[in-house]
ZAMARGU-4260 file (C-alpha; in steps of 0.2 Angstrom, whole numbers, plus 5000, padded with zeros to 4 digits):
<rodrens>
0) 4837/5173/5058 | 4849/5163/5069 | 4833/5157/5078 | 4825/5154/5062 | 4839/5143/5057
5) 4841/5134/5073 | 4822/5130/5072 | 4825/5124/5054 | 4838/5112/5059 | 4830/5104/5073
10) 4817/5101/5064 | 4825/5094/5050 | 4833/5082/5061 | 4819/5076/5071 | 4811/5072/5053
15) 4826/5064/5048 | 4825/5053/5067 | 4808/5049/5062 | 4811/5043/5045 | 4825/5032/5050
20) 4813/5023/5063 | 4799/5019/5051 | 4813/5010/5041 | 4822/5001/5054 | 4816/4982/5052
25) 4805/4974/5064 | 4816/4966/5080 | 4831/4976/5074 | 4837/4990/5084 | 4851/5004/5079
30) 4865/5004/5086 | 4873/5020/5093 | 4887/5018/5103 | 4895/5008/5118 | 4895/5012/5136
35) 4909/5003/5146 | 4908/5004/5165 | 4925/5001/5171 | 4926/4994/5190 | 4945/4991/5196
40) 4954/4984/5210 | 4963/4999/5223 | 4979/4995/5216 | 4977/4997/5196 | 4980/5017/5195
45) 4970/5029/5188 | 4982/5032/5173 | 4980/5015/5171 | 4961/5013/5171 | 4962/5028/5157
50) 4972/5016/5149 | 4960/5002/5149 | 4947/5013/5143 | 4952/5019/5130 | 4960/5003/5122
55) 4943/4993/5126 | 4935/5008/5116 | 4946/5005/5102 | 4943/4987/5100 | 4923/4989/5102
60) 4915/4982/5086 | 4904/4987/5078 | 4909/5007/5075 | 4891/5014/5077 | 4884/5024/5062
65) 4889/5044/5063 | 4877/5058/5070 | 4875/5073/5071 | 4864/5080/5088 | 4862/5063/5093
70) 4854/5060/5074 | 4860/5046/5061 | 4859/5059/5047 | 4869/5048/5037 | 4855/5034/5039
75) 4843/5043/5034 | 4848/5049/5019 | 4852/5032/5015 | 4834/5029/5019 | 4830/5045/5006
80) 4838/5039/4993 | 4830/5024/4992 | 4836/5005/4983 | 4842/5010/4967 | 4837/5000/4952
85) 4855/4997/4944 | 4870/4995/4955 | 4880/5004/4945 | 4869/5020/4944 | 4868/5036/4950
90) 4856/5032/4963 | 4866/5019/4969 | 4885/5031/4969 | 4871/5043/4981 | 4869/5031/4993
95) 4885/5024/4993 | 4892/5040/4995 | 4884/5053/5004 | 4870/5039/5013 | 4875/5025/5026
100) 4869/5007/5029 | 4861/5007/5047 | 4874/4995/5059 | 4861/4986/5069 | 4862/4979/5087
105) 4865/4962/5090 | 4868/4949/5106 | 4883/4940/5097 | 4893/4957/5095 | 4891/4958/5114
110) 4898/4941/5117 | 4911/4944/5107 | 4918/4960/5112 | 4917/4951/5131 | 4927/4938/5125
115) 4940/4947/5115 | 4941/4960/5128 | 4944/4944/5141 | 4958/4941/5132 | 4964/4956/5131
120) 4965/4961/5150 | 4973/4943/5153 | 4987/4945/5140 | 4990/4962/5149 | 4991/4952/5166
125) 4974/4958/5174 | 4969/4938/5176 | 4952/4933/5181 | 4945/4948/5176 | 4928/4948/5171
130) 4917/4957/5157 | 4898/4953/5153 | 4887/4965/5143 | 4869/4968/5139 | 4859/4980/5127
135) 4848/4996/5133 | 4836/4998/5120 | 4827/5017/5119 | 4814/5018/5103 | 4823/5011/5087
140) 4839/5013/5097 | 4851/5001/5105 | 4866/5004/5115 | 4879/4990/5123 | 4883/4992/5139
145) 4896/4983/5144 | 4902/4980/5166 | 4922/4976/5166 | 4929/4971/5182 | 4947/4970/5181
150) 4959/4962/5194 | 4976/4965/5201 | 4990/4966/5189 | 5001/4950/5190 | 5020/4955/5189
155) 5033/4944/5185 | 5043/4936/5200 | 5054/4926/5189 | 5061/4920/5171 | 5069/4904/5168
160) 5078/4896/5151 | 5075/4877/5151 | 5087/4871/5135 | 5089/4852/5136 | 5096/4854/5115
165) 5117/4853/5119 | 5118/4866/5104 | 5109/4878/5110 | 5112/4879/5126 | 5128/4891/5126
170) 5120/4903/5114 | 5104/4904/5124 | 5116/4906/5138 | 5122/4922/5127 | 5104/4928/5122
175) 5097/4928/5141 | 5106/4943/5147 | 5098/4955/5136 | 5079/4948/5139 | 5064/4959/5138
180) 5058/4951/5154 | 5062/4957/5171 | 5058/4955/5187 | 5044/4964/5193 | 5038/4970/5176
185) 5020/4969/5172 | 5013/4953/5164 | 5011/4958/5146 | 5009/4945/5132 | 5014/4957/5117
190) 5029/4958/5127 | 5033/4940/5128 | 5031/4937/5110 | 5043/4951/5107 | 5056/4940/5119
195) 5052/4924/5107 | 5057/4937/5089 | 5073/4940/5101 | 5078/4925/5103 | 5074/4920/5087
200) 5085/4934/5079 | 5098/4931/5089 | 5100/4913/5084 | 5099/4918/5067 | 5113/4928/5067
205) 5124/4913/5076 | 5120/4900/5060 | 5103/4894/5067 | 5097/4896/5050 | 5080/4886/5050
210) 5074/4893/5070 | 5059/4900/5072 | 5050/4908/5086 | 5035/4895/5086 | 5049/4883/5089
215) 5048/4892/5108 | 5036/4887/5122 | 5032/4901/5138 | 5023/4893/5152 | 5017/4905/5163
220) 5016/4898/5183 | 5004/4909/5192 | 5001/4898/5206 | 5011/4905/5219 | 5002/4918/5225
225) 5005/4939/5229 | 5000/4940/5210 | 5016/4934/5203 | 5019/4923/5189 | 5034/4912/5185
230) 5039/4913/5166 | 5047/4897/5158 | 5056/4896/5141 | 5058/4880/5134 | 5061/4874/5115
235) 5046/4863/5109 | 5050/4844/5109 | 5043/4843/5092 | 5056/4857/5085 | 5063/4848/5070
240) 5083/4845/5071 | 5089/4856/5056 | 5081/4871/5069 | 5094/4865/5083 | 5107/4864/5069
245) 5122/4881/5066 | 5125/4882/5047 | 5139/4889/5040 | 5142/4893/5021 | 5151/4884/5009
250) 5148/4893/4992 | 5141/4909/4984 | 5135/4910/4966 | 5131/4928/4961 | 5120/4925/4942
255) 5122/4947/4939 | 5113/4944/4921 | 5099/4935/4929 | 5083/4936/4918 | 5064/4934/4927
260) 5059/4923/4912 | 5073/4912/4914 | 5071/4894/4922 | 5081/4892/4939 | 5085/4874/4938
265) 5095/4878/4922 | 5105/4890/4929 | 5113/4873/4941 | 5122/4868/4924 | 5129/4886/4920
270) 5137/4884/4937 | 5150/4875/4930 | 5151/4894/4920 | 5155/4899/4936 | 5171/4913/4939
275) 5180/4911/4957 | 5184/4928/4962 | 5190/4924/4979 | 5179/4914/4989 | 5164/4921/4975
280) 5159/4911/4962 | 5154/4925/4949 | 5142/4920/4934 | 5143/4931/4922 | 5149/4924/4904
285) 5149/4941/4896 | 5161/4950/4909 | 5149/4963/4909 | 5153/4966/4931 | 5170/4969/4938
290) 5167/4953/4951 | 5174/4966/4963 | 5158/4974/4965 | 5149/4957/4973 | 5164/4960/4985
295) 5160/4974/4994 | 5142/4970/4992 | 5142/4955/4999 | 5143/4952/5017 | 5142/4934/5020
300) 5156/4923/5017 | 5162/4908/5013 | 5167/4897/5028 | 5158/4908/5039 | 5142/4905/5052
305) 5127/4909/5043 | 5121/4927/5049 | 5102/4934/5047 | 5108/4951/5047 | 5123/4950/5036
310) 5110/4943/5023 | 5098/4956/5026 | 5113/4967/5024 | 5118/4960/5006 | 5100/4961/5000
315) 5097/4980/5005 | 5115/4983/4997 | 5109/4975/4982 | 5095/4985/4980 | 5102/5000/4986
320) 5118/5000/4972 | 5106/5005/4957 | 5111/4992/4943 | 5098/4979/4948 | 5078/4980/4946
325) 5076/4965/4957 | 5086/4953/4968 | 5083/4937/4975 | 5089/4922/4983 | 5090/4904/4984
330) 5097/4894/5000 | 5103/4876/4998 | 5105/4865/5013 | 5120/4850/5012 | 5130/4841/5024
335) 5149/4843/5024 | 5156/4830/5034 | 5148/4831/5052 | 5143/4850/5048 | 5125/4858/5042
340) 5130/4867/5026 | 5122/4880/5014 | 5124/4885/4997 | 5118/4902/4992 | 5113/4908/4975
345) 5108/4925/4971 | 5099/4930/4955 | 5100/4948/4950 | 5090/4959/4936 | 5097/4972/4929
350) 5090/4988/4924 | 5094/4993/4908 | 5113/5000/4906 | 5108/5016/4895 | 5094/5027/4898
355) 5088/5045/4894 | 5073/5055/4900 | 5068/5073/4896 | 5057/5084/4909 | 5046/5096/4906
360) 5043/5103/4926 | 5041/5118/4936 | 5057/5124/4948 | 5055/5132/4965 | 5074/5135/4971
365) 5084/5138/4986 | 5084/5158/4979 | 5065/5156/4979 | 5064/5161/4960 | 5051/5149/4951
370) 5047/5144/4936 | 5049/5131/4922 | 5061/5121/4914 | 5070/5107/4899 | 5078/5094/4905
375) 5087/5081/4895 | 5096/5069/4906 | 5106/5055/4900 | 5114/5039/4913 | 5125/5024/4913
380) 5122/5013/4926 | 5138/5002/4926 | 5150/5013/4917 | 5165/5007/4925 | 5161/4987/4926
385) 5158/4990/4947 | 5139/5000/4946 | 5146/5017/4942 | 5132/5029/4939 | 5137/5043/4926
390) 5124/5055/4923 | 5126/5069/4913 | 5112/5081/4912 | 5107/5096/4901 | 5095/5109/4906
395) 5086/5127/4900 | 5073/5136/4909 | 5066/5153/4913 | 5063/5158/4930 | 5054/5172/4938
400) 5048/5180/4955 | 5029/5177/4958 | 5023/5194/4964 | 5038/5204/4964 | 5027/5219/4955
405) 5043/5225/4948 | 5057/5223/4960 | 5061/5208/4954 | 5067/5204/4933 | 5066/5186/4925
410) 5082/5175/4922 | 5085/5163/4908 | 5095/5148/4914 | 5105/5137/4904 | 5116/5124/4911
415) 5125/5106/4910 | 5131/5094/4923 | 5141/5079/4924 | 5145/5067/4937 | 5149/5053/4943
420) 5144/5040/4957 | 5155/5025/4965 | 5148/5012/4976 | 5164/5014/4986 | 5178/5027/4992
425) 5189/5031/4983 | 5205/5039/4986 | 5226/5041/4979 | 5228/5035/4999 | 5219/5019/5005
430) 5206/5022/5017 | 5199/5009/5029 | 5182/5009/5032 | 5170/4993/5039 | 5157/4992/5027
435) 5142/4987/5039 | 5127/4996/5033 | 5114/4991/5021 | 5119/5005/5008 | 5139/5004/5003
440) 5148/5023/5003 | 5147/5033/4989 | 5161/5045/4981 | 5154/5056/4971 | 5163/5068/4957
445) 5154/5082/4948 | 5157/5095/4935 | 5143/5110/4929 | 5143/5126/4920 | 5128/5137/4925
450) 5123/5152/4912 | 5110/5163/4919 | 5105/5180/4910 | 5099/5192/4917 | 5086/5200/4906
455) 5094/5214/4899 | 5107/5218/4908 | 5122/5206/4911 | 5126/5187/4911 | 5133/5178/4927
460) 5143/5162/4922 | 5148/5148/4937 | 5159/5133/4935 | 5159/5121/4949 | 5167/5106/4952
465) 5166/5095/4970 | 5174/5079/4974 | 5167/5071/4990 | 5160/5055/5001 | 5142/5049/5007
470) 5140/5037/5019 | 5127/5032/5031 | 5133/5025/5051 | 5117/5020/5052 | 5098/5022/5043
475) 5094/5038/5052 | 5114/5047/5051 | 5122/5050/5036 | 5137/5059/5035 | 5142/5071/5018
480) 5161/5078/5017 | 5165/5084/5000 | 5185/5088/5005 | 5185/5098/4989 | 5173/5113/4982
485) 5179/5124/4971 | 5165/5137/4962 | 5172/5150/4951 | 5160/5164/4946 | 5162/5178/4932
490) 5148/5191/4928 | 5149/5196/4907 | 5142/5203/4894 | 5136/5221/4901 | 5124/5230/4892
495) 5122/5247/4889 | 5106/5247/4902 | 5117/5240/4917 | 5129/5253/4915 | 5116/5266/4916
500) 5111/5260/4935 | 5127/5265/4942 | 5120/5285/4940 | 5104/5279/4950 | 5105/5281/4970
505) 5092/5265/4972 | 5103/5253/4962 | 5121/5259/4962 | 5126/5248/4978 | 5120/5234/4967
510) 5129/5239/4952 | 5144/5240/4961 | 5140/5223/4969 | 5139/5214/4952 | 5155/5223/4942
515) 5164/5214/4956 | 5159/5201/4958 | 5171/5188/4951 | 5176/5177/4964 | 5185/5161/4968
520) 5177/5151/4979 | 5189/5135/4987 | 5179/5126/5003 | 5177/5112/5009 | 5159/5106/5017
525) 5154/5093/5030 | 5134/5091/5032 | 5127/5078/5046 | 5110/5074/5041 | 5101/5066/5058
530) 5081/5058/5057 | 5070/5049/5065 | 5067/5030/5063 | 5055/5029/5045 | 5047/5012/5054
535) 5042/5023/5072 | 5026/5024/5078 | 5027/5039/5088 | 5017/5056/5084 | 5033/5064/5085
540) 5048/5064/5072 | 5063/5075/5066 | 5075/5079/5055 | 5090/5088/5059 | 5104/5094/5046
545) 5121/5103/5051 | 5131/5109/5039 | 5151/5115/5042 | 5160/5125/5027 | 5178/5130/5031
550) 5184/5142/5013 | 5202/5147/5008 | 5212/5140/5019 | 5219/5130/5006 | 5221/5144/4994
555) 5230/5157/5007 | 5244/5139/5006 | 5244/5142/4988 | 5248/5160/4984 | 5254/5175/4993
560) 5252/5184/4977 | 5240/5198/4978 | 5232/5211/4967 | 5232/5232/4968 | 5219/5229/4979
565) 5229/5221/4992 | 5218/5204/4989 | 5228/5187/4989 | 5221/5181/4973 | 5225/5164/4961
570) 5228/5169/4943 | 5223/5185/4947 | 5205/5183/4954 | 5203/5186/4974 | 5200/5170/4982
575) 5187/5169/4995 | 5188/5168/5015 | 5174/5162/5027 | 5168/5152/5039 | 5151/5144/5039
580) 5138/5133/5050 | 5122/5130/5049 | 5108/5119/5058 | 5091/5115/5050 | 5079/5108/5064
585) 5062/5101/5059 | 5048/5093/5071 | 5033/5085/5065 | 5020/5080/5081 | 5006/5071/5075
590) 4992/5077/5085 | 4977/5065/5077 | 4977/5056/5060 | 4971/5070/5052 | 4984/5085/5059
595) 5001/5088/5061 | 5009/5102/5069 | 5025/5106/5059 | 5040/5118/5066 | 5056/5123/5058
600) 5070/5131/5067 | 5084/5138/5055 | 5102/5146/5062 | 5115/5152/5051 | 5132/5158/5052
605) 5146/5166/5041 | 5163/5172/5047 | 5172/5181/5034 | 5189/5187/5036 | 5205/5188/5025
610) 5200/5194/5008 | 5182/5192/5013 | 5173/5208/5020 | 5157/5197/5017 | 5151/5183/5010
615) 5149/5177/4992 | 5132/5181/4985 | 5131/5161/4981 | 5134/5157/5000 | 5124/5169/5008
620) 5106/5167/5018 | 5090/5172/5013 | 5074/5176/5020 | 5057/5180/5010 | 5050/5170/4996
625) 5039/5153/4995 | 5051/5143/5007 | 5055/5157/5018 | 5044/5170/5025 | 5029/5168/5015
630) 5022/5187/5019 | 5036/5192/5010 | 5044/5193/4994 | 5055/5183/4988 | 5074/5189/4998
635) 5065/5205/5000 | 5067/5206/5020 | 5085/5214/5029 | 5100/5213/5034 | 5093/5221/5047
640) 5084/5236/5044 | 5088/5236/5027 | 5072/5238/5013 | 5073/5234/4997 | 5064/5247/4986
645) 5047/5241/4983 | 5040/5254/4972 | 5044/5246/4956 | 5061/5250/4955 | 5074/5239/4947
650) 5082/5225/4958 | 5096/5217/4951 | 5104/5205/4964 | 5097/5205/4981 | 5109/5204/4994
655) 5108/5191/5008 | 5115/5192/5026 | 5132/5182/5035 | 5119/5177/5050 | 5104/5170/5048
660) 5089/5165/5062 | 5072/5159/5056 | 5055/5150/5065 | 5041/5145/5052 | 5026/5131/5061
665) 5011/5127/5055 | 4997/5116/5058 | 4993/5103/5043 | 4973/5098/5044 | 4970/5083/5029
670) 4953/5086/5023 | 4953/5071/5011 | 4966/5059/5002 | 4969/5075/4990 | 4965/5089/4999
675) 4975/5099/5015 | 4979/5113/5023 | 4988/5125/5033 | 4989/5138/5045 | 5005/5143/5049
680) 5016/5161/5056 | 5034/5163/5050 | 5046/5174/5060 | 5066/5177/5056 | 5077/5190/5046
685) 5096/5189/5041 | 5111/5201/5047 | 5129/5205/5043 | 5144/5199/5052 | 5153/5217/5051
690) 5148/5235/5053 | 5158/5239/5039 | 5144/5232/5026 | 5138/5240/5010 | 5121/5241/5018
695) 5126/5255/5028 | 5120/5256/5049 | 5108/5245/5059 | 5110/5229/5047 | 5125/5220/5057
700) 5122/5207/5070 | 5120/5215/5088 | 5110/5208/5108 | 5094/5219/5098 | 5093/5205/5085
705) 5074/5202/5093 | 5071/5221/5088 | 5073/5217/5069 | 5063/5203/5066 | 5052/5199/5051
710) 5034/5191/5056 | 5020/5184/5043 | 5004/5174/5042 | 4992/5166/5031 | 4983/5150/5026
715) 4989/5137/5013 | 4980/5124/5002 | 4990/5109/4997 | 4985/5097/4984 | 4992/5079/4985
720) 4992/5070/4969 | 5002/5058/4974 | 5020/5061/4962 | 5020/5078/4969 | 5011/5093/4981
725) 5006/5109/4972 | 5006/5123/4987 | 4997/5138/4987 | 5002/5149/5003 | 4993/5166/5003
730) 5002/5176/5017 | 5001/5195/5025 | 5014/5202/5036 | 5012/5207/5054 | 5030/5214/5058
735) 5039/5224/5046 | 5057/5226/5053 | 5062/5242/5042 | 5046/5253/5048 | 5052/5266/5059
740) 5054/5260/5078 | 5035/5261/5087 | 5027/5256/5069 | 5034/5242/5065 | 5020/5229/5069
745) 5006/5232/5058 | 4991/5224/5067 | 4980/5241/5065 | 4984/5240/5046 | 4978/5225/5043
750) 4960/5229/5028 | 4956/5213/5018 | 4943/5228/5011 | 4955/5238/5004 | 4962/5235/4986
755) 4976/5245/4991 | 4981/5233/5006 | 4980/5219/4996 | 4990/5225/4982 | 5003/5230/4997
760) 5003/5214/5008 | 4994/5201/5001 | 5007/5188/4992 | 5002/5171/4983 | 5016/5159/4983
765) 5014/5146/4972 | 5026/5129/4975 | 5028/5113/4973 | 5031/5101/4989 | 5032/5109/5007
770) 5041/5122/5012 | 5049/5113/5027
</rodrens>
């Protein structure tokens, strides 16, 4: 049958050659490729000649048509089709779609890939090089062959500035000993005009307001022999004065009300309008912003040199408070006395001050539950005069474990949040702090109540309220430090039911788990978030997040008091006591345009001591679910050795682990705009701090962690439409930590034929966005 097929396709193809070739219009010829024979001097390198290769294949025009065996299959189907009659029919969408206009051979593509290729190798420094090409025709077929000789690399022996302009002599002076040109580097002309963009920005952000880098000539002086060149850099004679000129500013008008439909040059009259805040000159009639605002958004001033960055600065800052749709600016040259002045104007939109939104949207939560959920969310965008952000926000929703068969019962979730956002820090002690990024710190205050029942049995209630700062050092480091946390949790309303599970042997650790579970939770917390550059055009790039949780140091300064239990406690409820960190590392290698390999590394740990024997159920790690291990149930894997009961039994409140280690990679083929998917294995489990754990032996951290680990497989389809990704990961396990020792990998078990199999390792995990 193989054979047959085989046959089948050959012939098929063959057909498909001979069609294509009865079509093919007299005197033109197919083209099918490029054949570039690369002939180098001994001293370009072999690294180097792969180099030249493969960038001369890049730039090769015109991209022959596809094949397949050597066959334009596309071609000829295009052929098949035929013209169609209307261009908008289906005949026409056929051979647009699934057909392929035959790219012919011609002489002037060959002249002018040797001429763009030419340049090329002289702008990387291989000068008089030479390239001359010809075509090798074959039956309907034509192919260019192309003979490249390249040269000696030049290297540069030399770099001199030439400034004749008195005012920008000392400034170059400054510039020059940072240059991207060095002595014995390669020639390369990308590399030049990377220097003149330097200089440029440079001069910018010394008042040079008006310098551009067409306004700087290189002359390359190659004459000297031993293939070096000579690099001069000289300002163009015809470079018009106001370039050679510093500018400083002299005022600043900020229009906060600005409408797009309003005319500029009437907003010149409302100047007079104009508040002085400062050295500000704040427009705004209504007093609708506290001019303080402009302030600290503002980093240009008044009297200063004019600074390229310290406007890019503002503009970003702008943007980035939230109270204005669009932002922009108007620059007024003037003399002041012998000095090159500006005045600068910005116009700002506002978004609307009030605005409400309810959601209707799927959830998929750090605890791996899923489900849906109402949201009505409400937000005042200036609520204080200096962009304060007020949200508050209200929310119900049911939520439930995706294959759980049992172990797992639905919550219903009810909640309301509030919080609000300043533009600044703010704090009963002055805190200095140079604002020189292009988003302004944040302090940000929250309040919630959270209500989840669960199903028939109980209720758990949580108030939390946090009190913290965000700021970024940079675009790629932001810093988190909420210096106050405090979470208070009460379980209520037990039913009739739960009581009843404390006879049962498979859920009375969890009933005695849940009755006390009323906690006080006071921490603080510390997250460094740490990525790689957004604009990189590297096929590698990360994100790292580290998070550091100190709790109850400030209540043990509070209160000795303590309860018949021995526990410290704070209006008689025990106050918790740990100490956590934790490191999320993510690597993303982009191994062609159409595949990424993804990796995640996760390491957890909690240190309970004091009151604490282990940590709260809200702080602890988990591992199973859609973002987890994907082979397993949601939290249905360790501490340790530790199984959940999987027969259908009921499972209250999983319990976690104080240590946490997990690996999860995956390779990311794109099929199409819409369309990828996945391959991926996920290894990790979580254990207990102390021996003396509710879980009883073999859950605690010890040297045989290796011994207890969780390990899973499985394909994923991701759909991308664009707003969100809707996953679907269907995973098996491979390792199954709780089996007895000898047994636990699972290899030999593995029968996609078996119903029973599937019912007992198959799981679907159905999410939106990626897990990592």
């Amino acid at each position: 049958m193989r054979r047959s097929l085989l046959y089948s396709s050959v012939a098929f193809l063959t057909l498909t050659g001979c069609h294509v070739a009865r079509h093919i219009p007299p005197g033109e010829k197919l083209y099918v490729g490029t054949q570039i024979n690369v002939q180098v001097d001994s001293t370009v390198s072999k690294s180097e000649k792969s180099q030249i290769e493969t960038q001369l294949t890049e730039m090769a025009r015109p991209k022959p048509n596809k094949t397949l065996f050597g066959y334009p299959y596309r071609v000829g189907l295009y052929y098949m089709v035929g013209e169609p009659k209307k261009e908008k029919g289906f005949r026409s969408w056929l051979r647009r779609k699934i057909g392929e206009a035959p790219i012919f051979a011609s002489a002037k593509a060959l002249s002018a890939n040797s001429a763009i290729w030419m340049a090329f190798l002289e702008n990387e420094g291989y000068f008089r090089s030479t390239v001359s090409g010809s075509l090798h025709e074959e039956d309907y077929k034509a192919t260019g062959v192309y003979q490249v000789q390249v040269q000696q690399r030049y290297l540069i022996d030399s770099v001199a500035f030439l400034m004749d302009s008195t005012t920008l002599r000392k400034p170059i002076a400054e510039v020059r000993k940072r240059s991207l040109l060095k002595k014995g580097n390669p020639y390369r002309f990308d590399i030049i005009k990377l220097e003149r963009e330097r200089i440029t920005q440079a001069l910018q952000r010394q008042g040079f307001f008006y310098f551009q880098p067409d306004y700087i000539a290189v002359l390359a002086d190659s004459a000297q022999g031993n293939h070096r060149t000579r690099l001069y850099l000289a300002i163009k004679p015809e470079t018009p004065p106001a370039a050679l000129l510093p500018y400083s500013v002299r005022d600043i008008y900020v229009y906060p009300t600005y409408s797009l439909s309003s005319n500029t040059t009437q907003l010149d009259t409302s100047q007079n309008q104009a508040v002085q805040f400062g050295k500000l000159k704040i427009v705004d009639p209504a007093g609708i912003y506290n001019p303080k605002l402009f302030r600290d958004i503002i980093a240009l001033r008044p009297g200063w040199r004019y600074n390229s960055r310290a406007q890019d600065v503002t503009l970003s800052r702008f943007i980035n408070v939230g109270s204005f749709k669009f932002v922009r600016n108007r620059f007024e040259p003037a003399q002041a006395g012998d000095s090159a002045v500006l005045d600068v104007h910005y116009f700002l939109t506002p978004y609307p001050k009030q605005s409400a939104r309810l959601e209707l949207a799927g959830t998929s939560r750090s605890n791996n539950l899923v489900g849906s959920q109402l949201s009505l969310n409400w937000r005042n965008r200036n609520v204080l005069g200096r962009s304060e952000l007020l949200t508050i926000s209200a929310n119900a929703g049911i939520e439930f474990q995706i294959g759980a068969r049992g172990t797992g019962i639905t919550n219903y979730r009810y909640g309301l949040q509030g919080s609000v956002t300043f533009p600044r820090l703010v704090s009963p002690i002055p805190i200095k702090f140079y604002q020189r990024g292009q988003t302004l710190p944040q302090t940000i205050v929250s309040l919630s109540y959270d209500l989840i029942v669960r199903s028939q049995y109980y209720h758990l209630n949580s108030f939390l309220t946090t009190f913290g700062y965000t700021w970024r050092s940079n675009p790629q480091m932001e810093h988190i430090f909420q210096p106050i946390s405090i979470n208070y949790v009460l379980p209520s309303s037990f039913t009739e039911e739960f009581f009843a599970l404390e006879a049962d042997p498979t859920t009375r650790q969890q009933y005695i788990n849940i009755l006390n579970s009323e906690q006080l939770i006071l921490s603080s917390l510390y997250t460094y978030n740490l990525s790689s550059s957004p604009r990189t055009n590297s096929g590698y790039t990360y994100r790292l997040s580290m998070n550091v949780e100190p709790a109850g140091n400030l209540g043990s300064l509070l209160t000795r008091k303590r309860n018949e239990m021995g526990e410290e406690v704070i209006f008689g409820v025990p106050y918790s006591q740990f100490f956590r960190v934790d490191l999320d590392s993510r690597h993303f290698f982009r191994l062609s345009p159409g595949l990424t390999w993804a990796n995640r590394v996760f390491g957890g740990l909690g240190i309970p001591y004091g009151n604490s024997t282990q940590l709260p159920f809200v702080k602890q790690y988990f591992v199973g679910g859609a973002n987890s291990l994907r082979a397993f149930r949601p939290r249905a894997v360790g501490p340790g050795i530790y199984t959940r009961y999987l027969d259908g039994s009921v499972i209250l409140q999983d319990g976690g682990g104080d240590i946490k280690l997990e690996y999860n990679t995956e390779i990311r083929p794109k099929f199409n705009k819409y369309l990828q998917g996945a391959l991926f294995l996920d290894v990790g489990n979580v254990w207990m701090y102390s021996k003396e754990s509710s879980y009883g032996a073999g859950t605690h951290f010890t040297s045989d962690f290796y011994k207890q680990l969780a390990v899973g497989t499985g394909v994923g389809l991701r759909i991308d439409v664009s707003y969100f990704v809707l996953r679907f990961d269907l995973a098996f396990p491979l390792r199954k930590p709780w089996l007895p020792e000898g047994q636990q990998w699972v290899f030999d078990e593995i029968n996609p034929g078996s119903r029973s199999w599937r019912r007992e390792n198959l799981i679907l995990n159905v999410a939106i966005g990626y897990p990592f």
